[in-house]
C-alpha positions as CSV (number, residue, x, y, z in Angstrom):
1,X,5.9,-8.0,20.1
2,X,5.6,-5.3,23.1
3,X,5.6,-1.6,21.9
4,X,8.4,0.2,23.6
5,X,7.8,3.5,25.9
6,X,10.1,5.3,23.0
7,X,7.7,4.5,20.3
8,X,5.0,5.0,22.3
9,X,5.9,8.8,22.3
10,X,5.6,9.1,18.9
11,X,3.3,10.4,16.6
12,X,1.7,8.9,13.8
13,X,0.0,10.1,11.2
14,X,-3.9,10.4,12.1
15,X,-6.9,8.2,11.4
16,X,-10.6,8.0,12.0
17,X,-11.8,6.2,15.4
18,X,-13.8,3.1,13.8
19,X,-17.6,3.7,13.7
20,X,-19.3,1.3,11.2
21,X,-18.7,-2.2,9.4
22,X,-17.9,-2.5,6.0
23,X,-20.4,-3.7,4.1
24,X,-20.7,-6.8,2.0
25,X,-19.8,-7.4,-1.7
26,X,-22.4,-8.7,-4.2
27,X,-21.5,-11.6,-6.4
28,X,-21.6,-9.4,-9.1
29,X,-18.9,-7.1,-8.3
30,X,-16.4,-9.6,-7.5
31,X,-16.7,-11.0,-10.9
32,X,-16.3,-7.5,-12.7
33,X,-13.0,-6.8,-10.4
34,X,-11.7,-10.0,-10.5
35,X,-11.9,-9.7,-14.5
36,X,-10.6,-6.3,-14.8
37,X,-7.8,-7.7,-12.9
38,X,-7.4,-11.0,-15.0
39,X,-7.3,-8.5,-18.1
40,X,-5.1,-6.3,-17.0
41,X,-2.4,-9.5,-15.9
42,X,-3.1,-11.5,-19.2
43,X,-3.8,-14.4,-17.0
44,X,0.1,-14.7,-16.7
45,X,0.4,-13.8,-12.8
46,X,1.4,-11.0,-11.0
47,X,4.9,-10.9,-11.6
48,X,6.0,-8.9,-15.2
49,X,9.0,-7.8,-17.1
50,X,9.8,-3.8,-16.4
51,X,8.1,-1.3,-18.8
52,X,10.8,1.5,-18.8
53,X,12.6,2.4,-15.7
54,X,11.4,4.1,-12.7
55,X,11.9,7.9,-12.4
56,X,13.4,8.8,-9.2
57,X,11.3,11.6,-6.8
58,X,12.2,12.6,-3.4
59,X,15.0,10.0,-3.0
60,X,12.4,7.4,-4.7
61,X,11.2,5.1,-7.5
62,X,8.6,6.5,-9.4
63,X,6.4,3.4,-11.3
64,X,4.3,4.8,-14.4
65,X,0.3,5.0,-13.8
66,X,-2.1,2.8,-15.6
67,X,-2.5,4.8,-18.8
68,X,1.6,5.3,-18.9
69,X,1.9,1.8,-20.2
70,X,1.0,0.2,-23.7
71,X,0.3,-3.2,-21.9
72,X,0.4,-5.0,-18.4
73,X,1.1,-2.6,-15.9
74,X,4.5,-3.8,-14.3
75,X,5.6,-3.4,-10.8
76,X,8.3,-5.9,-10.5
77,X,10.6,-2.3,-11.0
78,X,9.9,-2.5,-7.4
79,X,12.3,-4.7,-6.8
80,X,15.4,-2.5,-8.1
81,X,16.2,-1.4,-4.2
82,X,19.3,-0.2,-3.7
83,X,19.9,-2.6,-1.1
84,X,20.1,-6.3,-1.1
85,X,16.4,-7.2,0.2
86,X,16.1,-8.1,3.3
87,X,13.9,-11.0,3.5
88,X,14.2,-11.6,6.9
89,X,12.9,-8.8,8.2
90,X,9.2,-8.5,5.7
91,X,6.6,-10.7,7.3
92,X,3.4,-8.4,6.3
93,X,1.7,-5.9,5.0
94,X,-0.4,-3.1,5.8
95,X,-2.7,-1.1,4.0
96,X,-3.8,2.9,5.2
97,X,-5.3,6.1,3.3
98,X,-3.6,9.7,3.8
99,X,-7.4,10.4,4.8
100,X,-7.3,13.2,2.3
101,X,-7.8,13.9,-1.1
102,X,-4.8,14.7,-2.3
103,X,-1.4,13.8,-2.2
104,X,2.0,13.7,-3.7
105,X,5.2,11.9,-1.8
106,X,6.5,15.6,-1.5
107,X,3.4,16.3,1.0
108,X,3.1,13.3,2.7
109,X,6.6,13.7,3.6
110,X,6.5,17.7,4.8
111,X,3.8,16.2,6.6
112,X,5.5,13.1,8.5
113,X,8.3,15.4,9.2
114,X,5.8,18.0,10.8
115,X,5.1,14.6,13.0
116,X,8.4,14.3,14.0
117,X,9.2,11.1,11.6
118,X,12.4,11.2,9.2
119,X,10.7,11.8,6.2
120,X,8.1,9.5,4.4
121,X,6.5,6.9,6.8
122,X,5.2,4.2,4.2
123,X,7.2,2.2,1.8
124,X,4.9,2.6,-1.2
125,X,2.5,5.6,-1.8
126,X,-0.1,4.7,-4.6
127,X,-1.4,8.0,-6.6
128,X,-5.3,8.9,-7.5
129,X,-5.0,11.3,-10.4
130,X,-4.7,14.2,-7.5
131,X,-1.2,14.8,-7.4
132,X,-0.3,11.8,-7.5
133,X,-1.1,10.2,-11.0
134,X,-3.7,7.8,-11.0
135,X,-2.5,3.9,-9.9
136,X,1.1,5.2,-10.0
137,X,3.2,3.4,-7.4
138,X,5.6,5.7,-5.6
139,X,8.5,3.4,-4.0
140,X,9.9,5.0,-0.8
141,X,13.3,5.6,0.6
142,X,12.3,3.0,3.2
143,X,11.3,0.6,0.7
144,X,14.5,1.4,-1.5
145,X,16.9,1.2,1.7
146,X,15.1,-1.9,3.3
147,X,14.4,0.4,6.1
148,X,11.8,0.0,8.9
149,X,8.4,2.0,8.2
150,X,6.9,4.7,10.2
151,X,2.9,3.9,10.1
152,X,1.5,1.8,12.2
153,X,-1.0,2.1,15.3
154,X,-2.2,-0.4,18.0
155,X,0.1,-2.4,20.9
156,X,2.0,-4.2,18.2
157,X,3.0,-0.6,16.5
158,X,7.0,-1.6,16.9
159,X,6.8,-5.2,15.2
160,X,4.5,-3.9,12.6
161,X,7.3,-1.4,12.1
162,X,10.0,-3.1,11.8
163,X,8.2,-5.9,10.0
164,X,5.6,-5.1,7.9
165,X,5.2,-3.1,4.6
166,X,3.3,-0.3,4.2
167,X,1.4,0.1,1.3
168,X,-0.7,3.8,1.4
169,X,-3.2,5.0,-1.2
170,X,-4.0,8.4,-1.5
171,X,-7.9,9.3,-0.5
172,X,-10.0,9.5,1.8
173,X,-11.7,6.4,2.1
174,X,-14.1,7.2,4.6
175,X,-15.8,9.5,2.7
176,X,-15.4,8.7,-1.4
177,X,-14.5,5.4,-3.0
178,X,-10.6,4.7,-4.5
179,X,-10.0,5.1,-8.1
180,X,-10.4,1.8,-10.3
181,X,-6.8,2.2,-10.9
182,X,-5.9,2.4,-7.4
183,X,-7.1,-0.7,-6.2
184,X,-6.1,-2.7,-9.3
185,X,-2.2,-1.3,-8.9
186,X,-2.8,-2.4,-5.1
187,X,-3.3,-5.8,-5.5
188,X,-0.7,-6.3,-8.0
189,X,1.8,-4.9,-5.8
190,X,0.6,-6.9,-2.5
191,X,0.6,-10.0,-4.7
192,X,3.6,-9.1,-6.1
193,X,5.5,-8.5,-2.9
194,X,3.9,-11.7,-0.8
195,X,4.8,-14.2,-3.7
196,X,8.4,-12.5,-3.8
197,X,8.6,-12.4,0.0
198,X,6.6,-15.5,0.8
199,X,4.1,-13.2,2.8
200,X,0.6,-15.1,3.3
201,X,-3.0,-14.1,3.3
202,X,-3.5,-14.1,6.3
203,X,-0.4,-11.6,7.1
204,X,-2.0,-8.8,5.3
205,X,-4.0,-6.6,7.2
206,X,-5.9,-3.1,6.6
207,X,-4.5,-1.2,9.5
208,X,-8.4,-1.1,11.0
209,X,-7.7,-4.8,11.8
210,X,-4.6,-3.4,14.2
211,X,-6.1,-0.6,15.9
212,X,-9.7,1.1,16.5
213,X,-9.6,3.0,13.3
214,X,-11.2,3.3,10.2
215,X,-8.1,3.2,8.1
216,X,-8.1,2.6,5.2
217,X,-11.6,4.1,5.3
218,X,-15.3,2.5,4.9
219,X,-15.0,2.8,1.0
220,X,-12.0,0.5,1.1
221,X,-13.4,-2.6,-1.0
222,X,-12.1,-5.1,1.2
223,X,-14.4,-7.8,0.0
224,X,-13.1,-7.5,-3.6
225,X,-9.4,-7.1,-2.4
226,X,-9.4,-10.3,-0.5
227,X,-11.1,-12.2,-3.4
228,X,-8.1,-11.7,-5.4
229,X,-5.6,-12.1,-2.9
230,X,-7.5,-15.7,-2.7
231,X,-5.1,-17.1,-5.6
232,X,-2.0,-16.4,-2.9
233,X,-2.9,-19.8,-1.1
């Protein structure tokens, strides 16, 4: 898993050099996230029936934000690509922040392309309420095509490429913390996707565990997000 001189030459979008650890989680956090989360799934799982279709923008799926719904927020409309999926080819997932504010799929893609890449690098953009509504999923051309992404940093860039999913949340997470909603839609959807494409824990990375950066930002609960990512063994 070598990085070619080709990809090498390519830019990505940027990140913060790493400075800092993240710190701990108490006890008491975990338990309010992990039942937020357990009342938001019913206790039935990850995997839920559709609430009204997705609503295409910029050659992508749109899925509704928290508040859209009347019950369990679905994502399994994911899974409406427009090509067979390609199982084969998804062996992880990665996690990153735009590093700004705000952000819709229309910006993140002018701003890719100002990068040189062929639109939209990640294969799900998840909204904060700027822009982008709050915990609403935006599926990707990539993701809808079973195409490779266009995000990731370090000496395995190309396998991570070609291999892994890219999962982005608006923000920036070194400087405020992710919406409620954000981080609640973003475990359902890794959970989602590594039961469905028999991806394991330990194959889900925050891209600061791939390269010296602080992606997806000091803020980033990691502590929670891997305590409900525990029921995936």
């Amino acid at each position: 898993m070598t990085r070619s001189s080709p990809k090498a030459a390519r830019r990505k979008p940027s990140s913060r050099r790493r400075t800092a650890r993240q710190k701990g989680v108490s006890a008491r956090t975990k338990v309010v996230w992990g039942s937020l989360l357990a009342a938001m799934t019913g206790g039935a799982g990850m995997l839920f029936m559709l609430e009204g279709a997705g609503m295409p923008r910029l050659d992508g799926m749109a899925l509704p934000a928290l508040a859209a719904t009347s019950g369990p927020a679905s994502v399994e409309g994911i899974f409406r690509t427009r090509t067979d999926l390609d199982r084969a080819r998804w062996k992880a997932i990665v996690i990153h922040h735009t590093g700004a504010p705000f952000g819709t799929p229309e910006s993140i893609d002018a701003a890719h392309r100002e990068l040189g890449l062929r639109g939209l690098g990640h294969h799900f953009v998840i909204g904060n309420g700027s822009g982008l509504g709050d915990g609403e999923i935006h599926a990707g051309y990539r993701w809808l095509d079973q195409l490779p992404g266009a995000h990731a940093l370090g000496e395995q860039a190309e396998w991570f490429d070609r291999h892994s999913l890219s999962i982005c949340l608006v923000g920036d997470g070194d400087r405020r913390q992710f919406t409620r909603a954000q981080i609640l839609r973003t475990s359902q959807l890794v959970m989602t996707l590594a039961r469905e494409l028999d991806i394991p824990p330990d194959r889900i990375y925050l891209q600061k565990e791939l390269a010296p950066v602080t992606d997806p930002g000091f803020h980033f609960p990691e502590g929670v997000f891997r305590e409900m990512l525990a029921g995936l063994r």
